[in-house]
MDAnalysis code that builds the backbone (N, CA, C; Angstrom):
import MDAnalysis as mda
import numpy as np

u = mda.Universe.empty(231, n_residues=77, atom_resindex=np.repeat(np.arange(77), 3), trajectory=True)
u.add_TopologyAttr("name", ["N", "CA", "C"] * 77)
u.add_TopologyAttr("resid", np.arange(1, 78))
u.add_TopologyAttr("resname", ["UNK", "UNK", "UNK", "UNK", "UNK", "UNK", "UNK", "UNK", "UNK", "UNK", "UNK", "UNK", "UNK", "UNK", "UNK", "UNK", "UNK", "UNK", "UNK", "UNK", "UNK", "UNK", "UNK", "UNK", "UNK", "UNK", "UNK", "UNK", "UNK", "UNK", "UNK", "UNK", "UNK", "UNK", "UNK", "UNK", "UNK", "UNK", "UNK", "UNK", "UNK", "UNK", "UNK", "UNK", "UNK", "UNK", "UNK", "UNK", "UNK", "UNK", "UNK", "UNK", "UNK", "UNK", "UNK", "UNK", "UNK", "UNK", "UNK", "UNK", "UNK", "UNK", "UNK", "UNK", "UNK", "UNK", "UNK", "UNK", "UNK", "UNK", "UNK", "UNK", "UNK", "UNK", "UNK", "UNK", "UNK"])
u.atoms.positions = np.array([
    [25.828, 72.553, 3.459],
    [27.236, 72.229, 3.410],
    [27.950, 73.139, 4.398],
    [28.900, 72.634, 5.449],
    [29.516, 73.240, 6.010],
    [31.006, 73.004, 5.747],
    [31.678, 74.551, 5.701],
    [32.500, 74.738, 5.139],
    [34.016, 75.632, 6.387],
    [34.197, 74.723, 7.318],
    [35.032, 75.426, 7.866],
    [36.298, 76.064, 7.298],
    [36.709, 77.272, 7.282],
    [38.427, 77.522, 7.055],
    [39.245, 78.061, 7.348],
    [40.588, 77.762, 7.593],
    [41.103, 78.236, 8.722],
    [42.237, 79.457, 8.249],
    [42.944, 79.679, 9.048],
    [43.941, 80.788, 8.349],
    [44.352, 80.878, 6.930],
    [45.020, 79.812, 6.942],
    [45.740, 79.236, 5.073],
    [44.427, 79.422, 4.300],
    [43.281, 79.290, 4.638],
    [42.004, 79.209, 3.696],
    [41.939, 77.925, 3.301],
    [42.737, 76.915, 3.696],
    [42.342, 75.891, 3.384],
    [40.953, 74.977, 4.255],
    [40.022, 74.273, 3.764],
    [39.165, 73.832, 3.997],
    [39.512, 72.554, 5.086],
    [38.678, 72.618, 6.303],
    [38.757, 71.268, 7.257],
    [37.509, 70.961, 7.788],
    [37.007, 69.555, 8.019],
    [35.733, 69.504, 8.337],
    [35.434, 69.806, 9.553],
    [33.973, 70.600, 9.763],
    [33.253, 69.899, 11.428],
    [32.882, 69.479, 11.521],
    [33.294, 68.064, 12.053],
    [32.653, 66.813, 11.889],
    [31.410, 66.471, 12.530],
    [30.642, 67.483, 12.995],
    [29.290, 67.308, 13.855],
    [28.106, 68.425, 13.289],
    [27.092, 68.213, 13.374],
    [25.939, 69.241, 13.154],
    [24.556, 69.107, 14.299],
    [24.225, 69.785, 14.372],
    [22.804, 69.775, 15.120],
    [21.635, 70.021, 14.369],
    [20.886, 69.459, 13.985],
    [19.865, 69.778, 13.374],
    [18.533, 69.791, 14.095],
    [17.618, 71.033, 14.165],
    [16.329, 70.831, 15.341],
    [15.237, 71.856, 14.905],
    [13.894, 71.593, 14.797],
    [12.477, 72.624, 14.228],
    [11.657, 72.463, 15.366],
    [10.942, 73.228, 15.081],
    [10.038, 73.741, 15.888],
    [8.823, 72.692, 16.203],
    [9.132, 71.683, 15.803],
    [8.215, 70.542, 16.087],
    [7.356, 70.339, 17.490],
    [8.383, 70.620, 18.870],
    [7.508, 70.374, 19.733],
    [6.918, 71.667, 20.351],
    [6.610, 72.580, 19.298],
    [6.032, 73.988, 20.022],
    [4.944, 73.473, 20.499],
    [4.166, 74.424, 21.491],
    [2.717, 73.745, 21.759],
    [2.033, 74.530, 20.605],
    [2.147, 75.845, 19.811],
    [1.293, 76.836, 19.193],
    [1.301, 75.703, 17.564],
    [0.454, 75.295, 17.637],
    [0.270, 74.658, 15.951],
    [0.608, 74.935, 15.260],
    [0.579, 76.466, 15.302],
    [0.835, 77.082, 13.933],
    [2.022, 77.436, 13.798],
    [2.971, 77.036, 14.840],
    [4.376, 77.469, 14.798],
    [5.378, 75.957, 14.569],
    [4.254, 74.893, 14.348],
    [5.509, 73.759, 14.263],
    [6.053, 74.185, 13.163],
    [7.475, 73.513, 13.096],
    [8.218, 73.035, 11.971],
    [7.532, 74.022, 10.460],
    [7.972, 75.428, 11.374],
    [7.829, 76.276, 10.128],
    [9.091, 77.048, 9.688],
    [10.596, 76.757, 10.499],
    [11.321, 76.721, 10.852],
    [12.283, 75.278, 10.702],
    [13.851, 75.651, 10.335],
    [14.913, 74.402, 10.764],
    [15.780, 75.418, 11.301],
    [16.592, 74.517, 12.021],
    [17.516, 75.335, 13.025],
    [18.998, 74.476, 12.999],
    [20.221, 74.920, 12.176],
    [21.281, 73.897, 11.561],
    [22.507, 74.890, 12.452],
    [22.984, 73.907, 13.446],
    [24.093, 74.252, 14.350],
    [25.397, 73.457, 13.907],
    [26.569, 74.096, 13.654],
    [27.886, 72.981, 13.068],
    [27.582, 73.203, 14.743],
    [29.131, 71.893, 14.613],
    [29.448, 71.178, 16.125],
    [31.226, 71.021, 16.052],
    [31.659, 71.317, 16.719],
    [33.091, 70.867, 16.508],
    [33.445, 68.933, 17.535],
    [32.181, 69.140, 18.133],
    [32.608, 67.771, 18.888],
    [31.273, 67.273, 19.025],
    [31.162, 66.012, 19.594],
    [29.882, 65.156, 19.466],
    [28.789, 65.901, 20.602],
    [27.712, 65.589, 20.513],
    [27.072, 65.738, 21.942],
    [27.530, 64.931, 23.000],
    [27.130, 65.502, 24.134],
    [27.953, 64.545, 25.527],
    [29.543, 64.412, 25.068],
    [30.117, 65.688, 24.534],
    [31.549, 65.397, 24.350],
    [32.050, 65.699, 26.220],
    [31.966, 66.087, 26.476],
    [32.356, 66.598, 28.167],
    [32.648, 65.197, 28.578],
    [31.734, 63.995, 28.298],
    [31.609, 62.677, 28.811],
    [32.589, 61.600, 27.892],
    [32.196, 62.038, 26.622],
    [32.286, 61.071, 25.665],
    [34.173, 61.433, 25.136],
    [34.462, 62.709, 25.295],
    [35.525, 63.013, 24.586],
    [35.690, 62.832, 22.828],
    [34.180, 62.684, 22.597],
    [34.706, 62.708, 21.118],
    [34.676, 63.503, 20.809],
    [35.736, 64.288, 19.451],
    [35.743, 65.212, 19.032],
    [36.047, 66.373, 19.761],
    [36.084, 66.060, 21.075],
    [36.166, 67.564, 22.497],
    [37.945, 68.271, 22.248],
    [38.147, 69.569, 21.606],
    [38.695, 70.163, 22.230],
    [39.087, 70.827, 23.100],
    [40.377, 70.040, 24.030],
    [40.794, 70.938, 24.611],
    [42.112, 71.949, 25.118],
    [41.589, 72.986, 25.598],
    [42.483, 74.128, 25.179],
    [43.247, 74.297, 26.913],
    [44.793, 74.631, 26.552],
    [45.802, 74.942, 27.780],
    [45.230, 76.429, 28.201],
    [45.248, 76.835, 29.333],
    [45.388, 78.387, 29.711],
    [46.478, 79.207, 28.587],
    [45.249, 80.200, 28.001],
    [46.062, 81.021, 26.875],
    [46.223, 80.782, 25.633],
    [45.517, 79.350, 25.349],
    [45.319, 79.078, 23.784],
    [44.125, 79.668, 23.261],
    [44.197, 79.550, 22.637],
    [42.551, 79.996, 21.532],
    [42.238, 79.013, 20.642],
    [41.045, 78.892, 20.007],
    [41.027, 78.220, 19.008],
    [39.608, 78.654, 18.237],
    [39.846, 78.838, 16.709],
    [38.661, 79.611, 15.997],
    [38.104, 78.216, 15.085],
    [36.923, 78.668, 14.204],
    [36.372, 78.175, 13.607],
    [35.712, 79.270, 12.640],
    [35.280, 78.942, 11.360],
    [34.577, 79.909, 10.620],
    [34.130, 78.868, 9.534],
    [32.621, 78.684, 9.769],
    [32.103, 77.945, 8.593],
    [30.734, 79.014, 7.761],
    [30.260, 78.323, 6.591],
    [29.414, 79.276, 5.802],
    [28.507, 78.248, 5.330],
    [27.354, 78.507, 4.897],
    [26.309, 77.559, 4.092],
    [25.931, 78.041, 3.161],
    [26.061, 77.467, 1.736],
    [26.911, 77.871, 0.373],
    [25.910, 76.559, -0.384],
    [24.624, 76.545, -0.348],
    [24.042, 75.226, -1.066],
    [24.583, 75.145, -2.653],
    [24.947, 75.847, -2.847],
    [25.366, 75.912, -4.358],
    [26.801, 75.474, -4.804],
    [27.526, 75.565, -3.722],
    [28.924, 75.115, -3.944],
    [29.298, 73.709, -3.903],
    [30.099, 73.231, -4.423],
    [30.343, 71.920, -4.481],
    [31.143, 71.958, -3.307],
    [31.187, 70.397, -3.089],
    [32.402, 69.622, -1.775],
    [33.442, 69.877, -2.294],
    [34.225, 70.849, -1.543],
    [35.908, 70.428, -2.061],
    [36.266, 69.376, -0.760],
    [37.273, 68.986, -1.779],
    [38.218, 68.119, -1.134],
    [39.516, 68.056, -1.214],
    [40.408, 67.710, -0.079],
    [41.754, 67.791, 0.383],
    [42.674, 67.298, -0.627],
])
């Protein structure tokens, strides 16, 4: 569960994740002994696609802070 939140502490989604293991190692013994879970704030190929792509003026900022909490339930808005 990803759990972005922002100043107020109120909860907003990231609407993207990456998920990827070690599947194509060449060492056998190292496949998929391992998962590897990336939030995303925008799609892949956002540069192209513009989905989800923020973008920022000279001098803005913009944060994110998510946590993985399997135990917590979904809140919702």
């Amino acid at each position: 569960m990803y759990l972005p939140v922002d100043n107020a502490g109120s909860v907003t989604p990231i609407p993207f994740v990456e998920i990827f293991t070690g599947g194509p190692l060449p060492e056998a013994d190292r496949r998929r002994t391992g998962l590897g879970v990336e939030p995303m704030t925008c799609a892949p190929d956002a540069f192209n696609s513009r989905e989800g792509l923020i973008t920022l003026e000279p001098g803005q900022t913009h944060q994110a802070r998510w946590v993985v909490d399997p135990g917590r339930k979904e809140r919702t808005a």
